[in-house]
C-alpha positions in Angstrom: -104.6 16.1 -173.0 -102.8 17.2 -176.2 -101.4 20.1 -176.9 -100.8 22.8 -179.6 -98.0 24.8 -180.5 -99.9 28.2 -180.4 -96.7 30.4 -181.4 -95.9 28.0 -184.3 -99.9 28.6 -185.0 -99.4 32.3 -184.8 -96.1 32.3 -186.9 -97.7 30.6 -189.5 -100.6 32.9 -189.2 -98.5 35.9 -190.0 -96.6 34.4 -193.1 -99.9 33.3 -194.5 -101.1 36.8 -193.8 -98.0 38.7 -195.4 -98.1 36.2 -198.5 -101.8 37.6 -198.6 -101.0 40.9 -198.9 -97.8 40.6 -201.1 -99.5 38.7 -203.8 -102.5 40.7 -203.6 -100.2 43.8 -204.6 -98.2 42.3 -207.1 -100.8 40.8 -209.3 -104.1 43.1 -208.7 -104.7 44.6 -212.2 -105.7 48.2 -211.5 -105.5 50.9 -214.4 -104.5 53.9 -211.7 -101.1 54.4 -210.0 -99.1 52.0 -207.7 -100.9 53.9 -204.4 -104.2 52.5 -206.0 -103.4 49.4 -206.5 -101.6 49.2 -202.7 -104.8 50.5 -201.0 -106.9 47.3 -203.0 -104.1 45.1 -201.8 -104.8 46.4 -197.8 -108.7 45.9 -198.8 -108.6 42.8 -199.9 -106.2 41.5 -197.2 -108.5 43.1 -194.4 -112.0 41.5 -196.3 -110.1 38.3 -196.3 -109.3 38.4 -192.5 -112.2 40.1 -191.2 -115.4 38.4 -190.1 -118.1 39.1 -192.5 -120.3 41.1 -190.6 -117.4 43.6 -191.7 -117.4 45.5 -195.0 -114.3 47.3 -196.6 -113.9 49.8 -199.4 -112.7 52.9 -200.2 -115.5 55.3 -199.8 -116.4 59.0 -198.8 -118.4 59.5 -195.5 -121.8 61.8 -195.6 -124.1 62.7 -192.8 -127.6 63.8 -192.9 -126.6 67.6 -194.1 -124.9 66.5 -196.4 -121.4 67.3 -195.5 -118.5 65.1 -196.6 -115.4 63.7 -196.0 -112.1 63.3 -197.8 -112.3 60.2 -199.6 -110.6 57.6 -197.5 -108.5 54.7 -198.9 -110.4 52.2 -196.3 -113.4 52.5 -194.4 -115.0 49.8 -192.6 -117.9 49.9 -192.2 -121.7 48.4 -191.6 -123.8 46.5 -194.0 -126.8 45.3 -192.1 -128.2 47.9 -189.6 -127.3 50.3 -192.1 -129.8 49.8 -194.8 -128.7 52.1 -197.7 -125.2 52.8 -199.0 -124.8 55.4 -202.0 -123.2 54.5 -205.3 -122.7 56.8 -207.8 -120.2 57.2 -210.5 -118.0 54.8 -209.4 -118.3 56.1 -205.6 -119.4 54.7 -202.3 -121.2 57.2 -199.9 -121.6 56.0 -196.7 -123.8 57.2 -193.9 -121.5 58.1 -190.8 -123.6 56.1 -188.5 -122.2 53.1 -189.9 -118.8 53.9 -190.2 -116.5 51.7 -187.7 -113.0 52.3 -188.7 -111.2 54.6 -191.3 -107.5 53.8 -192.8 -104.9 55.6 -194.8 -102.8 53.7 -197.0 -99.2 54.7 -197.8 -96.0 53.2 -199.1 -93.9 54.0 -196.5 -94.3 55.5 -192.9 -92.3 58.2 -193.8 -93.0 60.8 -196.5 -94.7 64.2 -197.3 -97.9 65.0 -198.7 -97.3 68.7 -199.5 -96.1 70.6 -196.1 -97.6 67.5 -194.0 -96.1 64.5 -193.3 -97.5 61.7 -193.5 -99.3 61.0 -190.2 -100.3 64.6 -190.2 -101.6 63.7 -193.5 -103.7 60.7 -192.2 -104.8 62.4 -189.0 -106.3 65.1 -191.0 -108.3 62.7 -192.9 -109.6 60.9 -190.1 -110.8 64.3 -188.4 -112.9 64.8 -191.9 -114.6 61.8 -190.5 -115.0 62.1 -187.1 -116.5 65.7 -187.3 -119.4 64.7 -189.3 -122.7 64.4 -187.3 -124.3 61.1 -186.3 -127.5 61.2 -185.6 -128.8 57.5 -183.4 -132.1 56.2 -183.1 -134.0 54.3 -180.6 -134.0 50.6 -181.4 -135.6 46.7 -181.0 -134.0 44.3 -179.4 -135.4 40.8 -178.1 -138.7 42.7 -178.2 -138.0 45.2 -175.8 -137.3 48.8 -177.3 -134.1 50.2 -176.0 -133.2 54.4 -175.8 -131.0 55.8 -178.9 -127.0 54.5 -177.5 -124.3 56.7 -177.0 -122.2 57.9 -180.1 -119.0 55.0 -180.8 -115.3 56.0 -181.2 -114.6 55.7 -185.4 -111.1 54.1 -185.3 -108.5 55.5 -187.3 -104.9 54.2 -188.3 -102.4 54.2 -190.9 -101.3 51.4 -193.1 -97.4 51.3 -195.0 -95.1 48.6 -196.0 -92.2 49.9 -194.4 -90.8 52.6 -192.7 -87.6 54.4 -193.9 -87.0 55.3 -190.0 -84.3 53.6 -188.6 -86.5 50.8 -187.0 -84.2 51.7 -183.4 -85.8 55.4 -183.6 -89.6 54.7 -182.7 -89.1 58.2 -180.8 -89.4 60.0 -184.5 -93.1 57.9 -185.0 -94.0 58.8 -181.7 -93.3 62.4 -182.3 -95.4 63.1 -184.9 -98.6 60.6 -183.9 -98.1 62.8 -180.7 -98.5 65.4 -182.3 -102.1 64.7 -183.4 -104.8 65.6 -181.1 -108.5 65.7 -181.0 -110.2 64.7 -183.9 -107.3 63.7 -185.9 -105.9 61.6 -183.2 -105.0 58.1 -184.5 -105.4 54.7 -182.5 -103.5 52.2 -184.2 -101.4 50.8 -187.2 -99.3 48.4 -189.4 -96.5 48.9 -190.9 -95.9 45.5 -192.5 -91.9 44.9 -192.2 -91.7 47.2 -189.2 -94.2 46.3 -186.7 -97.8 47.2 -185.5 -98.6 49.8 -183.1 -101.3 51.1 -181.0 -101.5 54.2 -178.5 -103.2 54.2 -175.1 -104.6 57.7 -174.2 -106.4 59.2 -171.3 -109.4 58.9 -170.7 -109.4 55.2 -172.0 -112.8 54.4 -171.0 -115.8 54.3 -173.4 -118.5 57.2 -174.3 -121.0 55.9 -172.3 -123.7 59.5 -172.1 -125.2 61.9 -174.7 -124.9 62.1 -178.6 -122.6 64.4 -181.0 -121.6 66.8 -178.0 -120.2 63.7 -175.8 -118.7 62.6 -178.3 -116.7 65.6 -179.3 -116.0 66.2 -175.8 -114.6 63.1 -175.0 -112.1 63.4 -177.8 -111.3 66.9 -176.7 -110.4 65.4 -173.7 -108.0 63.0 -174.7 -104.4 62.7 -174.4 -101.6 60.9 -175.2 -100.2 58.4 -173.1 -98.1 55.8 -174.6 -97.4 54.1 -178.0 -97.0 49.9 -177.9 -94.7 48.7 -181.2 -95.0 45.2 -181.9 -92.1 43.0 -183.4 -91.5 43.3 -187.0 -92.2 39.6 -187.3 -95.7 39.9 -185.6 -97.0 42.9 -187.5 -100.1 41.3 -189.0 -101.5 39.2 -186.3 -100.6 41.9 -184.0 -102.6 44.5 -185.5 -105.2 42.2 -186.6 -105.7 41.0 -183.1 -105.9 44.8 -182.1 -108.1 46.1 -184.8 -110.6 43.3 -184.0 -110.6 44.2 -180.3 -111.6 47.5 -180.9 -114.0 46.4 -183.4 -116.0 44.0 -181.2 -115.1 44.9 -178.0 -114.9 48.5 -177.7 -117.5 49.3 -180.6 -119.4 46.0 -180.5 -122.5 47.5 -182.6 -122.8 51.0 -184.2 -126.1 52.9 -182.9 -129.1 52.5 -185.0 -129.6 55.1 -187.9 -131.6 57.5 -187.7 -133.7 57.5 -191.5 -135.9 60.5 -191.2 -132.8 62.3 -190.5 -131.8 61.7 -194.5 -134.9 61.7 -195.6 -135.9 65.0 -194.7 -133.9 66.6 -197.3 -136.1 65.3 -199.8 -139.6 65.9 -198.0 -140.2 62.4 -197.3 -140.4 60.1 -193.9 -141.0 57.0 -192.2 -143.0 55.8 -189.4 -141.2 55.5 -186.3 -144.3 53.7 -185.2 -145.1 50.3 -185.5 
């Protein structure tokens, strides 16, 4: 039986992903400021990677009352058991139940947004997300109709080029993603010529009872256990490989949306019967 040299598979992997991103920075014709045009480079690097089921853009979240979230520079999100996505002078708005991961984009690792760094900065705009209220719905599958499922974890991260830490002082990263908790907790990144990272917390397991209350529970509940850096060289694949496990492993399919819950505030409703 042959074989195949699957580092030299992975090593070329992550060159052809950086050459990705760096040419989708350099050349993307955007009339705003440099961060713009760095958060299309990210999208279009993550739509080119990402299986298609996957959508990517940068988006505000709404819920069903009508609250909203900072606008985020990435949000992936669900196309297909979320039938309607809001566009309107120039924005997305995109129900919360089909929100599966959120991203903030920044030049660099380190910096200040104000009197936040930031991390803090990113964590904060995450929690705008994560607070707003799902609402699931029973749904059909293989025939057989199945109970509303539990509310999913919304993955959120950070995305840089580099990091003006001195790469042997991960302690400094860890410090301030430590320093995040709750809501505004973040679960992994890439910073492209540093490394990837994710953090482990406690409870690790997934939210497998109840609906909006569960859910803020279980991230009351979590803690801080350990951040994982990857090799500068492996920054790409790494997170990639991460980002999709929590995608279709952890996640696997948002819960079914709930319509009359948005249509309500016009008067209107559907037939849950059929």
């Amino acid at each position: 039986m042959s074989k195949v040299d699957l580092k030299q598979l992975f090593n070329g992997l992550q060159n052809q992903m950086s050459a990705q991103l760096n040419t989708n920075r350099e050349f993307i014709n955007h009339p705003g400021s440099k961060g713009d045009a760095l958060e299309n480079a990210w999208i279009e690097w993550l739509r080119e990677y990402l299986p298609n089921r996957y959508c990517v853009d940068k988006a505000i979240v709404i819920d069903h009352e009508g609250n909203t979230s900072q606008q985020m520079d990435i949000v992936i999100y669900d196309n297909w058991f979320t039938p309607f996505i809001f566009k309107q002078n120039g924005f997305y708005y995109i129900p919360a139940e089909g929100v599966y991961a959120i991203f903030e984009v920044k030049p660099d690792i380190q910096g200040n947004v104000g009197d936040k760094s930031y991390i803090e900065y990113a964590g904060e705009k995450i929690e705008s997300v994560r607070m707003l209220k799902r609402e699931a719905a029973s749904f059909i599958n293989g025939g057989i109709k199945f109970s509303a499922r539990p509310l999913t974890k919304i993955v959120g991260g950070i995305l840089c080029s580099t990091s003006s830490f001195a790469r042997e002082n991960n302690n400094t990263i860890e410090k301030h993603l430590r320093a995040l908790e709750n809501l505004k907790s973040i679960d992994l990144g890439c910073i492209a010529d540093y490394g990837s990272f994710y953090i482990d917390y406690h409870p690790d397991e997934e939210i497998t009872i109840g609906g909006q209350d569960a859910y803020l529970e279980f991230y009351s509940k979590r803690e801080f256990n350990k951040i994982k850096f990857s090799h500068a060289n492996h920054s790409f694949v790494t997170f990639y490989m991460q980002l999709t496990r929590y995608l279709q492993q952890a996640i696997g399919t948002i819960p079914a949306i709930n319509l009359n819950a948005y249509l309500k505030n016009i008067g209107e409703e559907v037939d849950e019967q059929i």
